[in-house]
ZAFIVEX-786675 format. One record per residue (C-alpha): residue in three letters; z, x, y. Coordinates in steps of 0.02 Angstrom, whole numbers, padded with zeros to 5 digits, always signed. Each point is the difference from the previous one (the first is absolute). Layout:
<pts>
ALAZXY;...
</pts>
This chain:
<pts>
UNK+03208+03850-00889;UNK-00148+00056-00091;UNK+00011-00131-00122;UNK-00017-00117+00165;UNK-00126+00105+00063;UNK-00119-00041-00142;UNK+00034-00163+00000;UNK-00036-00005+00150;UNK-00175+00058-00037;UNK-00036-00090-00133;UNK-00003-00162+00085;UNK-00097+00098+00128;UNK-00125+00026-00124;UNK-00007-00187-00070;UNK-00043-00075+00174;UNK-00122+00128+00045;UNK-00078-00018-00177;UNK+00010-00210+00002;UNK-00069+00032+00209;UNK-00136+00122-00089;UNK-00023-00167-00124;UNK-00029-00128+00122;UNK-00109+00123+00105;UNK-00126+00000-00166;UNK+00013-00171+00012;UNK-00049-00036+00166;UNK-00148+00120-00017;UNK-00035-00098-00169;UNK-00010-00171+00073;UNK-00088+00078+00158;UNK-00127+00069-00099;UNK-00020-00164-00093;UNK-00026-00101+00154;UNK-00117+00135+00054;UNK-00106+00031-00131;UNK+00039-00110-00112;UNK+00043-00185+00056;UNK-00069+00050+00178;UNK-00155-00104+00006;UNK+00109-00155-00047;UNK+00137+00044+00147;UNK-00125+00030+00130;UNK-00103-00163-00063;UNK+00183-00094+00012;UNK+00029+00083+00165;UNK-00161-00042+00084;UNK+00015-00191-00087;UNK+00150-00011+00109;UNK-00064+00048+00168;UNK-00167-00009-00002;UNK-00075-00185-00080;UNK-00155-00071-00010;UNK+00012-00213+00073;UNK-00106-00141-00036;UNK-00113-00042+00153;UNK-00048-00209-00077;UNK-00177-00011+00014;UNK-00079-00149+00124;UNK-00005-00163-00099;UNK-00162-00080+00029;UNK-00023-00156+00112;UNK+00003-00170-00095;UNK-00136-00110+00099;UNK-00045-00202+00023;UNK-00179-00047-00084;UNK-00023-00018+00214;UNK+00044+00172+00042;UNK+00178-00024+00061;UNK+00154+00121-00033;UNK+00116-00078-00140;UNK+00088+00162-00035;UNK-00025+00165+00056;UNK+00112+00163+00018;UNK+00038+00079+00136;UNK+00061+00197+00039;UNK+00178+00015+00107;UNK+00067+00178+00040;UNK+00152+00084+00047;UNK-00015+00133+00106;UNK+00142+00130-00015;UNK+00031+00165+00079;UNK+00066+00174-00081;UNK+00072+00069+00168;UNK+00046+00181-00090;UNK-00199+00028-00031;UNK-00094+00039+00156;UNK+00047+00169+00089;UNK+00090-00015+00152;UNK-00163+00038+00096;UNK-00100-00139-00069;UNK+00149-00110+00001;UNK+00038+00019+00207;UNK-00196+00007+00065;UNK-00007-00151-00097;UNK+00147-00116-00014;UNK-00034-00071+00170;UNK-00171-00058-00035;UNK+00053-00050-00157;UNK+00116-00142+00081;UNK-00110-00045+00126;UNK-00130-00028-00133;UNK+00147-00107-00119;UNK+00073-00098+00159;UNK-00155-00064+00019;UNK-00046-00079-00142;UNK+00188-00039-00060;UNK+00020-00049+00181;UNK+00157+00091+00018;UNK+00060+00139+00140;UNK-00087+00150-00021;UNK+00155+00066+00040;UNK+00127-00078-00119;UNK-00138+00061-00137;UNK+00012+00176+00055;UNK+00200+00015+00000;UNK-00027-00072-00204;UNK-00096+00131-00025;UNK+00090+00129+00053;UNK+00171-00048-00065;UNK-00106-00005-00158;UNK-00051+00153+00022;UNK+00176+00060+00050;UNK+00104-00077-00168;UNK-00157+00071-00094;UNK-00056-00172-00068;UNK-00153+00021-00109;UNK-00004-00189-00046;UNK+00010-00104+00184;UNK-00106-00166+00004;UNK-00117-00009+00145;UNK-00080-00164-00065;UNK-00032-00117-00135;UNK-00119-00166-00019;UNK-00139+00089+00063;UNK-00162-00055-00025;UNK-00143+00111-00055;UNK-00068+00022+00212;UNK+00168+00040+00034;UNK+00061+00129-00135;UNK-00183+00078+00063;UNK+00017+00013+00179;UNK+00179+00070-00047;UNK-00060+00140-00116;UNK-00103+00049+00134;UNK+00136+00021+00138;UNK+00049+00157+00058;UNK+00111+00121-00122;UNK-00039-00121-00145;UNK-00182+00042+00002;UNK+00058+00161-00072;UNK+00044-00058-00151;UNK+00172-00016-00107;UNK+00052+00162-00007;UNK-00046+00051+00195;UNK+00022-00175+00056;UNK+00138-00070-00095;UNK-00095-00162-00035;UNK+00035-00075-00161;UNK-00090-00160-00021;UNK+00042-00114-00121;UNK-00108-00173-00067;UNK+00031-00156-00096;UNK-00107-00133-00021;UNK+00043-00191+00050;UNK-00086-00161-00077;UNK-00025-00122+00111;UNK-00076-00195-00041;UNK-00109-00023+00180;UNK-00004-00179-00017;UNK+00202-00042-00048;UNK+00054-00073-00159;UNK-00141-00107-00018;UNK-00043+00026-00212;UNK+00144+00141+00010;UNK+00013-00023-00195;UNK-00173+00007-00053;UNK-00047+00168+00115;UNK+00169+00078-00062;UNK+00102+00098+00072;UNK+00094+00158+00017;UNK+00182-00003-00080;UNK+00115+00086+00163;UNK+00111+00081-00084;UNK-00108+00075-00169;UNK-00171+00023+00097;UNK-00092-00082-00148;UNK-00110-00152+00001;UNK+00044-00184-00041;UNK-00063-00025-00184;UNK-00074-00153+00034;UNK-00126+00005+00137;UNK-00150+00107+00050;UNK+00089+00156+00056;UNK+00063+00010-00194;UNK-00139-00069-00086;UNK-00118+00131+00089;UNK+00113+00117+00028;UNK-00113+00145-00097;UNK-00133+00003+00142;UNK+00132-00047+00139;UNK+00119+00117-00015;UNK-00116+00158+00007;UNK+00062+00182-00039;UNK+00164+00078+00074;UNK+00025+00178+00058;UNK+00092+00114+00024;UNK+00099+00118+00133;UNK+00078+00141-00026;UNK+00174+00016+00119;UNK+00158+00134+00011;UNK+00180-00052-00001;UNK+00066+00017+00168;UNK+00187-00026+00078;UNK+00120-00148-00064;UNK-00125-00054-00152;UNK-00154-00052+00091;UNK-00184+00076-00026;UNK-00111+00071+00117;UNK-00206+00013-00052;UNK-00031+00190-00020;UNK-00188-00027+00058;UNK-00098-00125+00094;UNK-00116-00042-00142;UNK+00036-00077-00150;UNK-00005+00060-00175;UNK-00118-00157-00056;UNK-00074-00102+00108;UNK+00059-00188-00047;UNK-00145-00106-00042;UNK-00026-00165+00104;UNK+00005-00172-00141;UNK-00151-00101+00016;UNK-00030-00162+00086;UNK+00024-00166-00086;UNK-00114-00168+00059;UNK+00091-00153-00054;UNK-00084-00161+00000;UNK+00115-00071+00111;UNK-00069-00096+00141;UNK+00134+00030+00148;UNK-00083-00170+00108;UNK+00045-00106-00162;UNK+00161+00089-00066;UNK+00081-00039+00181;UNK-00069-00195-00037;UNK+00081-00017-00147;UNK+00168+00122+00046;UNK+00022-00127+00141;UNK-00021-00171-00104;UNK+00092+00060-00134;UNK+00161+00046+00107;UNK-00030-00167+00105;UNK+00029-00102-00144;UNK+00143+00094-00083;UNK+00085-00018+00152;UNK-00019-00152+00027;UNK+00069-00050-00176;UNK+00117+00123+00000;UNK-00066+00069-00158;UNK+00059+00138-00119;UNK-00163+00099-00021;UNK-00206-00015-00020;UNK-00149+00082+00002;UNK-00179-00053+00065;UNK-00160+00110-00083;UNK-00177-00019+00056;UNK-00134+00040-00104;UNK-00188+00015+00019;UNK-00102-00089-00128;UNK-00133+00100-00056;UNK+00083+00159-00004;UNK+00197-00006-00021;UNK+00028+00091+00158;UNK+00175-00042+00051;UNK-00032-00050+00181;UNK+00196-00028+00030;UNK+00151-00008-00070;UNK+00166-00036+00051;UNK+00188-00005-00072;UNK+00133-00069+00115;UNK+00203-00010-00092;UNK+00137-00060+00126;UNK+00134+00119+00060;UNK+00181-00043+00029;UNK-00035-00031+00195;UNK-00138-00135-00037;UNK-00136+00118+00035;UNK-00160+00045-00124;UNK-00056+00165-00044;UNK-00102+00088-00157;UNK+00125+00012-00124;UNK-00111-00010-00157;UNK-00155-00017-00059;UNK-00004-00205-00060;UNK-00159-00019-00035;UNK-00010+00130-00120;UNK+00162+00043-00056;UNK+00065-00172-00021;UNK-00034-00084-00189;UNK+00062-00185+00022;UNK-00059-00184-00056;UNK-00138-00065+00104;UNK+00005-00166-00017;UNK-00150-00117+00055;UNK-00110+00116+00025;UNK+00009+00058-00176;UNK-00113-00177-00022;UNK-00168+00077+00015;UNK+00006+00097-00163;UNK+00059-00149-00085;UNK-00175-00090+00092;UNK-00103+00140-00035;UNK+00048-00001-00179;UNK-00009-00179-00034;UNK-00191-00010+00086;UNK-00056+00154-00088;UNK+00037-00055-00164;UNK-00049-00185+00051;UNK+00142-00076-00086;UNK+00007-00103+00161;UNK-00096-00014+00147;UNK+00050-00038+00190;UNK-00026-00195-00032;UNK+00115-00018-00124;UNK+00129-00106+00028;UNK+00198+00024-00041;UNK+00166-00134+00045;UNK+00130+00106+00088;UNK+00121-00098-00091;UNK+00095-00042+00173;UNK+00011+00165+00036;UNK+00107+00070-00175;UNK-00059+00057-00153;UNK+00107+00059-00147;UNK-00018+00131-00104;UNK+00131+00070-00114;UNK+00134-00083+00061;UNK-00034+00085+00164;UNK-00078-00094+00149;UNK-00149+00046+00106;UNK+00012-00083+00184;UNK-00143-00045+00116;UNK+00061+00077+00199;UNK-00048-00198+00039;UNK+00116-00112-00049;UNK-00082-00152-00114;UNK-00146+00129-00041;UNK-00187-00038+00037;UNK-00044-00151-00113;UNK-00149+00035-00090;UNK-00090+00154+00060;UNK-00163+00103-00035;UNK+00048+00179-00060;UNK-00081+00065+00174;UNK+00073-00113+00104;UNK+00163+00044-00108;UNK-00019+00187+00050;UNK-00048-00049+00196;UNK+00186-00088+00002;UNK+00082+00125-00117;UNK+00053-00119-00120;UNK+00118+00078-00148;UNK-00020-00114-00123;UNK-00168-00012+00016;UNK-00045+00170-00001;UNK+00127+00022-00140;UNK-00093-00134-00109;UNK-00162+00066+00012;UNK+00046+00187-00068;UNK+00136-00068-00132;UNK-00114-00142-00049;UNK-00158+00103-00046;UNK+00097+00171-00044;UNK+00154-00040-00100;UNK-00088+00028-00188;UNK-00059+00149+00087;UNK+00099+00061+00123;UNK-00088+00194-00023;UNK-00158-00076+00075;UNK+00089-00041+00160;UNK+00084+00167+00011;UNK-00144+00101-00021;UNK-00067-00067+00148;UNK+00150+00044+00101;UNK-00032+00182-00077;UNK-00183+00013+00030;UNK+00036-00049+00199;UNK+00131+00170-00025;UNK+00152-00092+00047;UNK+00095+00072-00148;UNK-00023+00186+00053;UNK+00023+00099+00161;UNK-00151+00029+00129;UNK+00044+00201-00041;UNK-00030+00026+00201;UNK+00057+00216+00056;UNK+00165-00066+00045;UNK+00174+00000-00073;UNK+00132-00153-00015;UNK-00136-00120-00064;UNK+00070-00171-00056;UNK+00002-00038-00178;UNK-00110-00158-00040;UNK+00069-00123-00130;UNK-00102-00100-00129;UNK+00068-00077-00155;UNK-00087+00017-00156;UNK-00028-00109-00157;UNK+00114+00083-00125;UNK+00077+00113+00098;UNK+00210-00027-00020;UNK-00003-00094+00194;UNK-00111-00111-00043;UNK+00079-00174-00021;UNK-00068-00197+00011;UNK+00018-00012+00188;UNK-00101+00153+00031;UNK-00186-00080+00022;UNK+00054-00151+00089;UNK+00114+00105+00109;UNK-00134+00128+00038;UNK-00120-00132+00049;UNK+00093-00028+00152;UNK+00041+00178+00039;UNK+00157+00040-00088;UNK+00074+00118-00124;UNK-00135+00116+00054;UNK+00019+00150+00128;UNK-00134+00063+00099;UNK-00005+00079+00170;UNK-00100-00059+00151;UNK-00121+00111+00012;UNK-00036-00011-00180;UNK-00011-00203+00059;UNK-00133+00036+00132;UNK-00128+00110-00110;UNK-00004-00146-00099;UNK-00042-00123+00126;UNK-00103+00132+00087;UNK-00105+00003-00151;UNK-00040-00186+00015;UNK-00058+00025+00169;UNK-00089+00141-00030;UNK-00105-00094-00133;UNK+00075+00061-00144;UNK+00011+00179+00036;UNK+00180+00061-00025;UNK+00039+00155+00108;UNK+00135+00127+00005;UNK+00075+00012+00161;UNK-00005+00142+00079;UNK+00068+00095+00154;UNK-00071+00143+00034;UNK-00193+00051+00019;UNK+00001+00175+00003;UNK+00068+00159+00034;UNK-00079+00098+00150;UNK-00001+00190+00051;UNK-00022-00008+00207;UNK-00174-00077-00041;UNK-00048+00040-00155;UNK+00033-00110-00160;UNK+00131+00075-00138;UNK-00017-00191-00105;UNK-00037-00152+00017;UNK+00047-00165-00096;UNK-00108-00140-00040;UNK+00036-00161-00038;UNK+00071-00026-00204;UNK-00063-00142-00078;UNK+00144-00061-00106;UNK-00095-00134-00087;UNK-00159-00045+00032;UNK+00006-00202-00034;UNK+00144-00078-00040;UNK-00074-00178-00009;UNK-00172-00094-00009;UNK-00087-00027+00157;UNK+00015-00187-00062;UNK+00202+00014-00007;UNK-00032+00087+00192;UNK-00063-00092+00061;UNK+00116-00173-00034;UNK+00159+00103+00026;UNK-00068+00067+00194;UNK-00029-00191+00016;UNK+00169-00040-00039;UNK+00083+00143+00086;UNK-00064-00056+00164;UNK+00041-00174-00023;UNK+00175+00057+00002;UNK-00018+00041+00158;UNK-00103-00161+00045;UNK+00100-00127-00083;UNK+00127+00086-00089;UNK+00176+00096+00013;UNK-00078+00107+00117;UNK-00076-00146+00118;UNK+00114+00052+00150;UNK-00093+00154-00002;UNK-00163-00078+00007;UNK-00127+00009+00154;UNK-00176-00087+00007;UNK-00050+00191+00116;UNK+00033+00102-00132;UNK+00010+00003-00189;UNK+00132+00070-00146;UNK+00053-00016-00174;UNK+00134+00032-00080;UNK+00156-00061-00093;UNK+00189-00029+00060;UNK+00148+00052-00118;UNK+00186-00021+00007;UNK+00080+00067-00134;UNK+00208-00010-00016;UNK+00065+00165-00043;UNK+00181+00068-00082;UNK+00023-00206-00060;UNK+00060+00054-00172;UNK+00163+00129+00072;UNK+00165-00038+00052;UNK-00015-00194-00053;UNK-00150-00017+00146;UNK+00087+00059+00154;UNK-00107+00129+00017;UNK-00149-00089+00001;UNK-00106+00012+00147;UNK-00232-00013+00020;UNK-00117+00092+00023;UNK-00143-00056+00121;UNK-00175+00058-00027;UNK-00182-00060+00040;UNK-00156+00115-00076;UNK-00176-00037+00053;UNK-00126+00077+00084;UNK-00142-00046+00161;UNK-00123-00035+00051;UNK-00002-00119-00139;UNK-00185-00007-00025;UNK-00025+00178+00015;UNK+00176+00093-00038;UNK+00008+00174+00103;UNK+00175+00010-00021;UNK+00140-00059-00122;UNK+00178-00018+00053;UNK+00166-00024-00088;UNK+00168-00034+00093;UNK+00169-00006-00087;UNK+00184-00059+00098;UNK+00136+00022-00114;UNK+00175-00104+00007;UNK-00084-00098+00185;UNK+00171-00105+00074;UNK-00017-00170-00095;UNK+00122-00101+00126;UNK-00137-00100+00047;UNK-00063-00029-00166;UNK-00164+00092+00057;UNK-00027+00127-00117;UNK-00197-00041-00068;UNK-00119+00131-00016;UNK-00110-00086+00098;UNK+00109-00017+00151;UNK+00097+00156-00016;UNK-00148+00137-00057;UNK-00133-00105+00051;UNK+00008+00018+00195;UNK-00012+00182-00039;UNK-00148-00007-00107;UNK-00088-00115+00123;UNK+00047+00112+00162;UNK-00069+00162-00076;UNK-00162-00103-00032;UNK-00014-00059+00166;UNK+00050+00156+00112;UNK-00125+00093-00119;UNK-00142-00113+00003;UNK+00004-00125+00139;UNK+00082+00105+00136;UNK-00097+00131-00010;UNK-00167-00062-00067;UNK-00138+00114-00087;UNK-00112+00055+00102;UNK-00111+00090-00137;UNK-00120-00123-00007;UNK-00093-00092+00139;UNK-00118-00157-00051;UNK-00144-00059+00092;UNK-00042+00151+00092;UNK-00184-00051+00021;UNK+00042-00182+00071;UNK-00068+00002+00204;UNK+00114+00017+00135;UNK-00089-00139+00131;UNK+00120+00075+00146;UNK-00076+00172-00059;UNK-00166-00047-00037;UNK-00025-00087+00184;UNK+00086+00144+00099;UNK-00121+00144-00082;UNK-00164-00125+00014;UNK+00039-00031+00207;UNK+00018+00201+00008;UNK-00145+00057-00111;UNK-00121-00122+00119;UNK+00053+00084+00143;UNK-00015+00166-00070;UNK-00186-00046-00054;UNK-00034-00030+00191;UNK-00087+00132+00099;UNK+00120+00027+00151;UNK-00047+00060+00164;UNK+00147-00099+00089;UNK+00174-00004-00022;UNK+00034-00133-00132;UNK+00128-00149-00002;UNK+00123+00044-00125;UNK+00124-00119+00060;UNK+00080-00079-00152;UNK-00024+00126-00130;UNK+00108+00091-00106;UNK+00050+00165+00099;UNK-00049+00106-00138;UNK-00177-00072+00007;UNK-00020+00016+00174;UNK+00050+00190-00032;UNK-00132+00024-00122;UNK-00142-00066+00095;UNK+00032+00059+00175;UNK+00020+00173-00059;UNK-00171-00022-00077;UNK-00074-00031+00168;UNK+00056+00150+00069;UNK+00161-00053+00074;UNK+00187+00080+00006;UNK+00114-00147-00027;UNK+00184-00012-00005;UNK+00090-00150-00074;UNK+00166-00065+00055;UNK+00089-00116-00109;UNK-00048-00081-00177;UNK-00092-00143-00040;UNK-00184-00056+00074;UNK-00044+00032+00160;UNK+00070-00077+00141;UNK-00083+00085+00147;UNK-00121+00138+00026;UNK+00013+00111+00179;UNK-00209-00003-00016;UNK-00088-00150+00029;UNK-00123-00064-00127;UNK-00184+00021+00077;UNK+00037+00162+00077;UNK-00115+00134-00034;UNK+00056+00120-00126;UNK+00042+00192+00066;UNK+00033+00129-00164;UNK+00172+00054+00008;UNK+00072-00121+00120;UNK+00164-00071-00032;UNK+00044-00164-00047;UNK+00177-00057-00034;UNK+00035-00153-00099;UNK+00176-00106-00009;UNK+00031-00084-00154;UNK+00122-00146-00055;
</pts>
């Protein structure tokens, strides 16, 4: 028994020893979290119910050179209500008011409000929405309601805001403004909104909010920890009158061809301000929308209108001049074994190099760059170089299309390559690279960079501005100028582009129709692309204008540049310029007005007259009549407009100050 007895006690002692153990253990590892690790616990334990959230800042606006909206954010709140915060005094001399003051501007029963409330209240709900989609008036006039004027923690109101970016005027140039991705909150890379996004975006801040019931977070105060900072303004170039022009004419014609995608940029001359620009693709349904940027982002052969560098070059280095004559050879011409085919079947006979560029003649065109440059094919090339075809424009924005220029020597270079460049193949440049060049023949030899955006605005006051870049400052003799904006509007005269042509108002450019994807899948793929570049007036160029319609429906063979771009060149020109003429200027303003001149002599000779008597003015214009009975004294009140077609005084009366006389008019 006593053996069992102290058994008995020593296991006794080994728990309460190993209990006396983990008892030093606990107060270890207290003491650690205390002292020693407890700036990292409480840190961890505050990170996990109390947080600081991003409040986005206010992008700035994105404006039209004309001072219209293009882009603009705009503030939506959620108004939520913490129903366990107010005391129960505040909560019941309030809650009525309170929905009263909600019913009426949700337009909802004050009533129905009130019994949410209180079951809120009642299941202690510290997270129940009120509202959300407010606008900035609203989620004001609700702050100020009764019980959530007195804050979040007396009130219960927890107010929460997001920002929305909305496009006022549709999806009109959609991919050149940018826009917001929905799901990532970060801008399209290749528009404005990207491209400027370090003065849009502005500065976000920050508020500071407590963990509250079933993971959601309540602000702790009603200010925030940093103020976000509002993103500047952005003023585009964009004119909205002329973007809508050529939105319309662009989506007018790819409908009516049923064509895959285009684009449509307007340019003004002197200064590369893009004045429109617009890129339609085709969705499944049929319908057209801005899918991508085309005119920049597309790198493809242009075709025809590829011609004027080939005229440019030839009448620069005056290895030929406009009168020179060529034989079209019926229309083919071999070279390499490979053939080069005139659109016009039996060719042009024998043709003078301009009149071979005003019909677009291949083989033509083709023998006057092969013919002079083939010993010397570099000299040829560098001209397509020094017109900066062979390198980007280097505009702010991503997804720029990669131009394509073989060079002499270089490993792609081959014995087709000058002929086939001369008509506008095996080279790859994009449209708007396409327009600068023909912008800088209309702009007298000036080549600009285009641009699309003039500067960057705080409220009123100017962050930056950007000026016009001159990219080169001649790219041809004004002798060479001169002959090619001859020929250029003779295309439209007498040329490819004659359909276009009206004896009211004047343009020049070139038509181009260029078959694309002939070389895959044995030619099945192959399918054109329709473009016309020019720009008008064509004596004194204000704007320059490039439209593209790739893959148009070729079932009725109609598939020209010229009938298939050209309408929508010609229809931007017109709605700008002849519907809506300029009325900056007004000529003759000193020639006499005889209608004028004889109404103002008849009233300043009766003025001149000393009156004693009432006089005849019978006849006169009703504002005259006005003038000069009032002089005499009289109180006259005019019925009607016009000249006078009675007068309730006779003429001959005597004249007594401050009578009335009362005129009708017709």
């Amino acid at each position: 028994m006593a053996v069992e007895d102290k058994y008995i006690s020593y296991r006794t002692y080994l728990v309460a020893f190993f209990i006396f153990l983990m008892a030093m253990a606990i107060a270890v590892k207290l003491t650690n979290i205390q002292w020693v690790d407890g700036d990292h616990y409480r840190e961890l334990a505050k990170e996990r119910t109390v947080k600081n959230f991003v409040i986005p800042a206010n992008k700035g606006n994105i404006y039209s050179a004309d001072g219209s909206l293009l882009a603009t954010s705009i503030p939506s709140y959620t108004i939520r209500f913490d129903a366990v915060a107010p005391k129960t005094e505040a909560f019941e001399k309030n809650v009525k008011l309170l929905s009263d003051s909600l019913g009426m501007m949700l337009r909802k029963s004050s009533s129905t409000i009130q019994n949410e409330l209180r079951k809120a209240r009642v299941h202690k709900n510290r997270y129940y929405l009120v509202a959300k989609g407010l606008s900035f008036t609203q989620y004001m006039k609700i702050k100020g309601f009764p019980l959530f004027n007195l804050g979040a923690y007396k009130g219960g109101v927890i107010i929460e805001q997001k920002t929305v970016r909305e496009h006022p005027i549709g999806q009109i140039a959609e991919r050149t403004i940018g826009y917001e991705r929905k799901l990532t909150g970060y801008s399209d890379g290749k528009g404005i909104e990207w491209a400027y996004r370090e003065f849009l975006n502005g500065k976000d801040g920050k508020i500071l909010k407590q963990k509250i019931a079933k993971g959601q977070w309540k602000p702790i105060r009603d200010v925030n920890e940093v103020e976000p900072q509002d993103g500047y303004d952005v003023i585009s170039t964009i004119d909205v009158y002329i973007q809508d022009i050529a939105h319309h004419a662009l989506l007018k014609q790819l409908e009516e061809y049923e064509a895959d995608h285009g684009c449509v940029v307007v340019m003004e001359t002197k200064t590369g301000q893009v004045k429109a620009i617009s890129n339609l693709g085709r969705a499944n349904d049929g319908s057209y929308y801005e899918t991508t940027n085309y005119a920049y982002a597309e790198s493809h052969e242009p075709g025809s209108t590829f011609k004027l560098v080939d005229l440019i070059a030839i009448l620069e280095d005056k290895v030929a001049d406009t009168s020179t004559v060529y034989d079209s050879h019926r229309g083919i011409i071999i070279y390499s074994g490979r053939k080069v085919r005139d659109s016009h079947e039996g060719g042009y006979g024998e043709v003078s190099l301009a009149r071979g560029f005003e019909l677009s003649s291949n083989t033509v065109m083709v023998q006057a760059v092969y013919n002079n440059y083939k010993n010397n094919p570099t000299r040829f090339v560098n001209h397509v170089n020094s017109f900066g075809l062979n390198k980007k424009l280097g505009l702010a924005f991503r997804g720029e299309g990669v131009p394509f220029i073989p060079q002499p020597g270089d490993k792609n270079w081959s014995n087709i390559s000058l002929p086939w460049m001369a008509f506008g193949y095996g080279v790859s440049v994009t449209p708007l690279q396409t327009l600068t060049f023909y912008n800088a023949v209309a702009n007298n030899g000036v080549m600009v960079k285009p641009m699309l955006v003039t500067e960057i605005k705080a409220w009123d006051k100017t962050i930056k501005k950007y000026n016009t870049e001159v990219m080169n400052p001649k790219i041809c003799s004004d002798e060479t100028l001169k002959k090619v904006q001859a020929v250029l509007e003779n295309v439209v005269k007498k040329g490819t582009g004659s359909k276009l042509y009206s004896k009211d108002f004047s343009m020049a450019g070139k038509t181009g129709t260029a078959q694309m994807n002939y070389a895959q899948n044995g030619g099945l793929d192959k399918h054109y692309a329709s473009s016309f570049v020019g720009y008008f007036p064509a004596d004194n160029p204000k704007y320059s204008c490039i439209v593209v319609v790739h893959k148009p429906n070729t079932s009725n063979n109609n598939y020209y540049g010229a009938d298939v771009a050209g309408p929508v060149f010609k229809r931007i020109a017109q709605k700008i310029f002849t519907d809506t003429p300029s009325t900056n200027v007004i000529k003759k303003l000193d020639r006499p007005n005889p209608i004028q001149e004889s109404s103002y002599n008849a009233y300043y000779t009766k003025v001149q007259k000393k009156h004693n008597v009432i006089p005849n003015v019978k006849g006169m214009s009703g504002m005259d009549a006005v003038a000069l009975l009032e002089n005499l004294g009289l109180k006259v009140k005019a019925i009607g407009v016009g000249k006078v077609k009675k007068q309730s005084l006779q003429a001959g009366q005597n004249i007594v100050k401050n009578s009335s006389i009362l005129l009708e008019l017709s």
